[in-house]
N, C-alpha and C positions, 0 to 999 in steps of 0.2 A: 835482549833489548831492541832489536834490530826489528825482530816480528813482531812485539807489543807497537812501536813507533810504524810499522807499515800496517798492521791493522785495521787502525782508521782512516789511512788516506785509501786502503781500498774498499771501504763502505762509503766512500766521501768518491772515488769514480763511480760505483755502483748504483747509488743516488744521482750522479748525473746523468750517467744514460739511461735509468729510468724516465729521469724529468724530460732527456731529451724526446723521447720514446714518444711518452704522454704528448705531448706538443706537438709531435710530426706526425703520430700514427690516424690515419683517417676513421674518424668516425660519424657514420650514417646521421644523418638529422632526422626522427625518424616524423617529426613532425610536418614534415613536404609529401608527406603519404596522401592520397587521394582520400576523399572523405569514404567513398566505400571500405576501403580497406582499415582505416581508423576505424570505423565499426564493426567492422568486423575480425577485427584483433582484438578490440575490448570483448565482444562477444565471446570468442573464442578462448580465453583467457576466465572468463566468468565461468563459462561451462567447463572449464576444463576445474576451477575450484569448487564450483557445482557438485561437479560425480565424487571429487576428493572429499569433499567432508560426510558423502554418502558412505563409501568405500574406508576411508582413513579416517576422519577428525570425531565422526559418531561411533563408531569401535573404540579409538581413541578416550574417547569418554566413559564407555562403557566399563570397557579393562581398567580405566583409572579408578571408576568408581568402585566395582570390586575387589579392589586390592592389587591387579594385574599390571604393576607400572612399566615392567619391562616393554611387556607388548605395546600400551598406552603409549611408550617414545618411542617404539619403533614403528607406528603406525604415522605420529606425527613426524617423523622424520622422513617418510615414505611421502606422506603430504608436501612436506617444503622440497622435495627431489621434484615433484609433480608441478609444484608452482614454480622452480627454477626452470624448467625444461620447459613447460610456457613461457617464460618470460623469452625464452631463447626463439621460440618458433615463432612468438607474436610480441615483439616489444613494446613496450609500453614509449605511447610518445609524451604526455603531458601527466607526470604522477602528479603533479598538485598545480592548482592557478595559478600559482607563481611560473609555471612554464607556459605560461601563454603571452605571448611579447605581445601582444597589439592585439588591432579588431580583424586583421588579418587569421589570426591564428582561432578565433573564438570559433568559426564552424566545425573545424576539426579537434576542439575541445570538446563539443558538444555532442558532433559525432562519436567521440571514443567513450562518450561519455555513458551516453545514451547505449552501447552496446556492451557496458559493462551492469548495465541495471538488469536489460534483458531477461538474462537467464533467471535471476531470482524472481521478477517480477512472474514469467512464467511458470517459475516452480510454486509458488504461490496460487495462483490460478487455477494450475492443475492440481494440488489439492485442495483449493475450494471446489471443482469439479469434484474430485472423489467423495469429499463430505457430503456434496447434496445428496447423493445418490446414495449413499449408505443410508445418511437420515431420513430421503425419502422412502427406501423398503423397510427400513425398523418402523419407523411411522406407520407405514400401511399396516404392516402384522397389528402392531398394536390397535390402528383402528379396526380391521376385523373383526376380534375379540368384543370390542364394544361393541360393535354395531350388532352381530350376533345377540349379546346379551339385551342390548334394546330392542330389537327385531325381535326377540321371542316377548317379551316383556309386552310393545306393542301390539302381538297379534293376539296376544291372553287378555288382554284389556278389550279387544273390537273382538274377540273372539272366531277370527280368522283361524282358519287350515287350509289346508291346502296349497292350490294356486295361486290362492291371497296372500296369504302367508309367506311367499315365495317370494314374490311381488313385493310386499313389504322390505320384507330382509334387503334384496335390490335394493330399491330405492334409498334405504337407510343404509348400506354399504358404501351404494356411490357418492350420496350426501359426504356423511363420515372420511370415507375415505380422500377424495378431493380435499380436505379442508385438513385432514394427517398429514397428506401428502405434503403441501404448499408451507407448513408450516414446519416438516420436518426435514425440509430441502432448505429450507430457510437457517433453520439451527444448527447444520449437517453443513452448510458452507460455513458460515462462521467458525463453526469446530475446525475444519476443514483448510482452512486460510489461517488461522490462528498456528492449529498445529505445524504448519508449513513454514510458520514465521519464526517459530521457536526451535526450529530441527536446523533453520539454517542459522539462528542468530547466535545459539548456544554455543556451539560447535566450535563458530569462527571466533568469540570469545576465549572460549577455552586454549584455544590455540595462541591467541593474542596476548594470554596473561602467561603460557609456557616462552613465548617469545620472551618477553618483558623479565620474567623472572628466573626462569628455570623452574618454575612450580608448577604439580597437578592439582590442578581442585575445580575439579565437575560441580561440587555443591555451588561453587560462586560465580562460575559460567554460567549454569543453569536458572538460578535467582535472578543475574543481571540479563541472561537472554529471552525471560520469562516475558521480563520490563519491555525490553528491548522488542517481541513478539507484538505487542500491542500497538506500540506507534511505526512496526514496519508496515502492518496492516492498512493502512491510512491510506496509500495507494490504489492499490488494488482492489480493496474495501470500494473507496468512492468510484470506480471503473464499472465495479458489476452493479453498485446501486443507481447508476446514472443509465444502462445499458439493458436494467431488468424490465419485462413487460411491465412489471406495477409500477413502473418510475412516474410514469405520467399520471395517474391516480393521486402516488405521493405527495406529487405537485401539486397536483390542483388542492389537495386536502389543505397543503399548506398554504397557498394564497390567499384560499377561502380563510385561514384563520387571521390573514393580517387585518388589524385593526385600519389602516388605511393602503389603497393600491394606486399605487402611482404608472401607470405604463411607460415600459421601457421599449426602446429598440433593440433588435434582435442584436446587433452589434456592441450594445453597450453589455448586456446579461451577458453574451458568450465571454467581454473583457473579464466582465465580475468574475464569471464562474470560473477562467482559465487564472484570473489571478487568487483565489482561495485556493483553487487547488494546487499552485505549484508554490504561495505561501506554507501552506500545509504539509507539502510535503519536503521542501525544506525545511521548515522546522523540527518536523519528525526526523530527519536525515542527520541532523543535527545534533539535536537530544539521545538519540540512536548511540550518537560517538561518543557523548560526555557520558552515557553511562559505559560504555566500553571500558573507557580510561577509566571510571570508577572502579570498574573491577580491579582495573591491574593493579591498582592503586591497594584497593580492599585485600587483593594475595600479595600485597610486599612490596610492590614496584616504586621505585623513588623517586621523588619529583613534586611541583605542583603541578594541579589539575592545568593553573594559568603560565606553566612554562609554554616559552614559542612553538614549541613545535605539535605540540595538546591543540593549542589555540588553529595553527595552520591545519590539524586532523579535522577539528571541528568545522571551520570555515569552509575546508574544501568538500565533507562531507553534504553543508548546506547548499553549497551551490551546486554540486550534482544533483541535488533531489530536488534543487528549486528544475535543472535541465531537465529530468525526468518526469515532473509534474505536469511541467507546462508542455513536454511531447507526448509521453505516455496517457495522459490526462485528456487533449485535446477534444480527441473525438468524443468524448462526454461530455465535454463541456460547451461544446457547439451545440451537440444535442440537446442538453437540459437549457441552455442559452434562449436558443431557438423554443423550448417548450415554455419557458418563464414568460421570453415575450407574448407568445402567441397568447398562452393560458392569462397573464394578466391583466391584457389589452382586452379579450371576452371577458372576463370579470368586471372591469371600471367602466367597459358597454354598456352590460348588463344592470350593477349599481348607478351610473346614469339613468337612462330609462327608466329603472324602477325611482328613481328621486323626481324626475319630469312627471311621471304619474301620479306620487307623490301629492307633490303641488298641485297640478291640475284638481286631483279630488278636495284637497284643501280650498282652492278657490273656489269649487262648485259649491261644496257645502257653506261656505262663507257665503254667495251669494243667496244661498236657501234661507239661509237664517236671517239675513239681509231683509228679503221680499216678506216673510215672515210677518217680519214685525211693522214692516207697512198694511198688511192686512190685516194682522190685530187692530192698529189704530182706525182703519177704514171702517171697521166693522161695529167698534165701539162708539165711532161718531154719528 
């Protein structure tokens, strides 16, 4: 009776000097961190999930999907040792906007922020990098073959041999070839960003609905990281097309099509362009997370989509990618800013002028027919 009745009074001291504990034991703020090292803790913590899902979370997948569950949790358990062990060496100061007290703390949100996009956004990059260059030597092979097949075709037609013959082939090689090239560098980065988008989206699904549920299912990772692959692109996508030689081509193609041009200043377009794209890429950041929690939702997880803490994933989600759009985005957007102005303002020059000339030939000729018809009547009288 004695040891039932002292029991709880000593879970009842055990609980106080925990609470006391908790209350007196000093804990780091970690948000008074300079903004370098805010980013470079996010940084540091992305790349360190970066190699994990290369290493762990796609083995992971893989084991799952062939039947190999054992290994599948012991790769992802090997993954969250790897994310804990960062959290240690680089702590996170602001897990969601709600940690951000004031306008004081917003640079160092934006810092930590902006160093946690990094690494994906470069991993993306770097395999749009790798896709051009594969697409552009498949491309070339392929153009060879044609141009071959044409270049004899041509020289049977003009009845070349030879040197001529030679000469042809060249010329219809280099033609051909250039135009493989440029268009298989073209389809070879898309492939190439795409599949970058979906090796990292998949993965960190697949992990996020094992979190959620204790469930493996690669098929429903891969469906929603598919989705998911599409609008991670939106960044990076509008980076290299804002950044590619033909951008300013693009542009002008599209001016020329507006039905009316209004000239802007170079300071209002670069506003335009910097607010579409970090619009955009908040929104994609967004929709990114609601289909995340769709999945978990789709293998079991319980809940609605619209409980508080779904909602705070999502919100926090969009305003990182709005911080990422409008940093990572920038320098595009000054660029095509700066070309809209330039290119528009030559444009509504140009249709000026041509409207001034316009008119003038219109007057002249109104005055032709004018005198006209006074020297028919003179002539008649």
């Amino acid at each position: 009776g004695v040891q039932t009745c002292a029991l709880p009074i000593y879970e009842e001291i055990q609980q106080r000097v925990a609470n006391f504990l908790e209350r007196n034991t000093y804990k780091p703020d970690y948000r008074e961190q300079g903004l370098g090292s805010l980013a470079a803790s996010g940084f540091k913590r992305a790349a360190t999930g970066l190699g994990s899902t290369i290493t762990d979370l796609i083995p992971a997948m893989v084991g799952s999907a062939v039947g190999n569950k054992e290994y599948a949790r012991e790769q992802l358990a090997e993954a969250e040792e790897k994310k804990r062990q960062a959290e240690l060496d680089n702590p996170t100061a602001y897990r969601s906007y709600k940690d951000v007290r004031g306008v004081g703390d917003a640079p160092g949100f934006i810092a930590e922020s902006l160093g946690e996009l990094g690494p994906d956004i470069l991993g993306m990059l770097t395999g749009a990098g790798v896709g051009a260059s594969v697409g552009k030597r498949v491309a070339l092979k392929g153009a060879e073959k044609v141009a071959a097949e044409e270049a004899a075709k041509y020289a049977a037609k003009r009845g070349l041999t030879g040197e001529a013959a030679d000469a042809a082939a060249v010329r219809l090689g280099e033609r051909y070839g250039a135009k493989a090239a440029e268009a298989g560098a073209e389809r070879g980065t898309l492939a190439g960003m795409y599949g970058s988008s979906v090796g990292l989206n998949a993965p960190d699904t697949f992990e996020s609905i094992y979190d959620k549920t204790g469930n493996l299912n690669p098929g429903i990772a891969l469906a929603f990281g598919a989705a998911q692959g599409v609008l991670d692109t939106y960044l990076p996508g509008k980076i290299l097309k804002q950044l590619s030689p033909a951008a300013k081509d693009r542009l002008a193609a599209e001016i020329l099509n507006r039905s009316t041009i209004v000239p802007q200043s170079a300071k209002m377009a670069i506003a335009k362009e910097l607010g579409m794209t970090a619009f955009g890429e908040s929104s994609t950041e967004g929709l990114q997370e609601v289909l995340g929690i769709l999945a978990e939702k789709t293998a079991g997880a319980k809940g609605s989509l619209l409980d508080p803490e779904n909602i705070d994933r999502v919100l926090n989600a969009s305003i990182k990618g709005a911080v990422g759009g409008t940093t990572f985005g920038g320098p595009g957007a000054i660029l095509e800013g700066r070309r809209t102005a330039a290119l528009s303002q030559e444009e509504a020059d140009r249709q000026a002028k041509a409207d001034i000339q316009q008119r003038l030939a219109d007057r002249k000729s109104t005055r032709l027919n004018s005198s006209h018809g006074y020297i028919s009547y003179a002539v008649f009288c």
